[in-house]
N, C-alpha and C positions, 0 to 999 in steps of 0.2 A: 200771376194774374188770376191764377181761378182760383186761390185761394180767396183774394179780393173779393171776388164774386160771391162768394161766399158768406163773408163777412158782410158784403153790402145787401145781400138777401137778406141775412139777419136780423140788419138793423132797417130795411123796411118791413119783417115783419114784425119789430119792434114799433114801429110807428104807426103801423096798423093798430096794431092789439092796446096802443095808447091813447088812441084816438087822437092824435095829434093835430095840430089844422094848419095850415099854409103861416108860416111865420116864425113856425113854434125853433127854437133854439133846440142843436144837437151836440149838446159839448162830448169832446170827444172823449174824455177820463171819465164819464158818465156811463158813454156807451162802453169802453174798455171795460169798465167794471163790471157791468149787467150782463154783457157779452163775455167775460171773463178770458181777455186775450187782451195784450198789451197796445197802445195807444199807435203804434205803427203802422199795422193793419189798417187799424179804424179809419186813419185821416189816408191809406192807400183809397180805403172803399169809400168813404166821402168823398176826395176826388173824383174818384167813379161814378160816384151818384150824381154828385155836380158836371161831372161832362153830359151826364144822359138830362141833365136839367131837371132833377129833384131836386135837386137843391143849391141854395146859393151859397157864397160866401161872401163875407165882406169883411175886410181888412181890419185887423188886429181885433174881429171879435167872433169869428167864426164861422159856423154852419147852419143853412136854417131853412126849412119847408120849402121850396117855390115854387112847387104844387099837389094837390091833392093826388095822396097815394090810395084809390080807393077800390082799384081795378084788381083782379085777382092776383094773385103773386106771379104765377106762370106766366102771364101775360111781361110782367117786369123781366123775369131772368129769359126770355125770348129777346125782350128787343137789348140783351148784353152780350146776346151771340156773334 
């Protein structure tokens, strides 16, 4: 699980630094790559991000913004404790 955690900090300071906007598609070979860690991780910490309601998902097409990540990071990996 904290490995998770980790990975899912990652990839919202990936989203940050993208400037991503409520919407935007997170495919997960994408982020495996950029993140350079295999695609297992990725969709553990998507989950994760999807329980905390960053993000959606929707059926047979994946992950996607469902709301502005624009709060400091700290404030994110607080409310994963």
């Amino acid at each position: 699980m904290e490995h998770d955690k980790s990975i899912a900090t990652r990839i919202v300071e990936l989203i940050q630094a993208d400037g991503m906007h409520v919407g935007a598609h997170l495919p997960a070979q994408m982020l495996a790559d950029r993140l350079r860690v295999s695609r297992t991780p990725v969709n553990e910490a998507l989950a994760l991000l999807q329980d905390k309601g960053v993000l959606a998902r929707e059926r047979n097409r994946g992950f996607f913004l469902a709301q502005p990540v624009d709060v400091p990071l700290p404030t994110w990996r607080r409310s994963w404790a």
